[in-house]
Every structure is written in C-alpha cells, then in structure tokens.
C-alpha positions in Angstrom: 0.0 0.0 0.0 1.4 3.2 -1.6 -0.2 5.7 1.3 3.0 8.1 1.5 3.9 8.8 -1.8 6.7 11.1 -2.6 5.9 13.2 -5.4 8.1 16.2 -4.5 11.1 14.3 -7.3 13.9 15.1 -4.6 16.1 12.4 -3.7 14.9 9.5 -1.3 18.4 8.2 -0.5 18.6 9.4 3.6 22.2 11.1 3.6 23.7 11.8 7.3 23.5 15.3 8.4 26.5 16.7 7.9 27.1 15.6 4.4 23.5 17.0 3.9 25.1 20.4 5.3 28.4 20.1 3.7 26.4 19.8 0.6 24.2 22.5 1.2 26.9 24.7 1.8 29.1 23.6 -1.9 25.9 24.2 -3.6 25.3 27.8 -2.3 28.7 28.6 -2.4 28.8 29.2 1.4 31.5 26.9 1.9 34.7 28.8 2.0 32.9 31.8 4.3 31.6 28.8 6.7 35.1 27.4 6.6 36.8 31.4 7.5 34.1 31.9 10.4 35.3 28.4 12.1 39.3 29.4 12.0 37.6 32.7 14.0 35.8 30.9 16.3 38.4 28.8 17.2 41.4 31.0 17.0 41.4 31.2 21.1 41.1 27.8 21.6 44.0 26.6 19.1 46.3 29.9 20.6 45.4 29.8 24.2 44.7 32.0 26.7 47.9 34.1 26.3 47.6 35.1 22.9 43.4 35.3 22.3 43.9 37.9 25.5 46.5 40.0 23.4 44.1 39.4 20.2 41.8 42.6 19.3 40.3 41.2 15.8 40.8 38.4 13.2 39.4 38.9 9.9 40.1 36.9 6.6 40.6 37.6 2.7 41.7 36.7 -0.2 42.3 33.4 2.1 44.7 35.2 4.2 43.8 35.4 8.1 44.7 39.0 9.8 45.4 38.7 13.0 45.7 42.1 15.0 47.8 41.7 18.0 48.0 44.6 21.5 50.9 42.8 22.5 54.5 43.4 20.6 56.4 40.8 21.9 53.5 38.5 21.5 53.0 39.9 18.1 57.1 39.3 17.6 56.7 35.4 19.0 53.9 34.8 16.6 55.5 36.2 13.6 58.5 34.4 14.1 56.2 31.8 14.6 53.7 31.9 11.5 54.2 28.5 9.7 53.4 26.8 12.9 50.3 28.9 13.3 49.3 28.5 9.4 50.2 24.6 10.2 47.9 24.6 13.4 45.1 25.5 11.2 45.9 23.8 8.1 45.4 20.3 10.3 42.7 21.6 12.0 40.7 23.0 8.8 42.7 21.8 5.9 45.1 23.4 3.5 42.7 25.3 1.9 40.7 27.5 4.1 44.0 30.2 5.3 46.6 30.6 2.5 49.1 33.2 4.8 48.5 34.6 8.3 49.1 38.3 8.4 50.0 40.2 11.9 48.9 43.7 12.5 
C-alpha cells in the first residue's frame, strides 16, 4: 500500500547530516565563508589564553587570516612563529581555508 507517496522528485536516498550540510553549503557557495568563520571561532582555543587575550580582531581575505595583536612581543613570537600557526590551522581546517596569516 502506496499511502506516503513522494511526489516532490527530490532524492529518497537518507544522507547523514552533515554531508547533507556540507552539501548544502558547496551548492550555495557558502563553503569557503563557513570554513573562514570556524578558524575565528576557534582561534582562542588553538592559541590559548595568552595570545586570544592580546588578540583585538581576526578577519580573513583573499584566504589570508589578519590577526591584529595589543601585545609586541606577543605579536614578535607569533610572527616568528607563522608556519606553525598557518600549520595549526591547516590540520585543523585543511590546506585550503588560510593561505598566509598576516599580523597587524
């Protein structure tokens, strides 16, 4: 007995949720600004206390992340420091979401 029938012509394959959202997000073209906002949102956590204190913004273009640091010798330390920063997020987020991290 056909009582529920689907007539809508979307897919019926169930897909998990976030491949359902990761798709969602290619096919708006959402994907790389979701990606930007996530390196944001969890620049404190991957920096720790220290340096998310002595952090005033973040912002990213072109695929570069600019960090603007209070702090000189912080500022100093992470710029001496940059590949292991742009590695901390490339393992976290992959290669492509940050290109170059900037200080200010």
């Amino acid at each position: 007995m056909e009582r529920y029938k689907d007539h809508t012509g979307r897919k019926k394959e169930v897909a998990p949720l976030q491949e359902a959202f990761e798709e969602l997000l290619k096919t708006y073209r959402l994907k790389d600004k979701f990606d930007e906002r996530q390196v944001i949102q969890a620049w404190p956590e991957m920096m720790g206390n220290t340096v998310a204190r002595r952090t005033e913004s973040l912002y990213v273009r072109d695929k570069k992340l600019f960090v603007k640091i209070n702090s000189g010798p912080v500022k100093k330390e992470l710029s001496m420091n940059r590949s292991k920063v742009l590695e901390l997020i490339s393992n976290r987020f992959g290669d492509e979401v940050i290109l170059e991290v900037v200080f200010l």
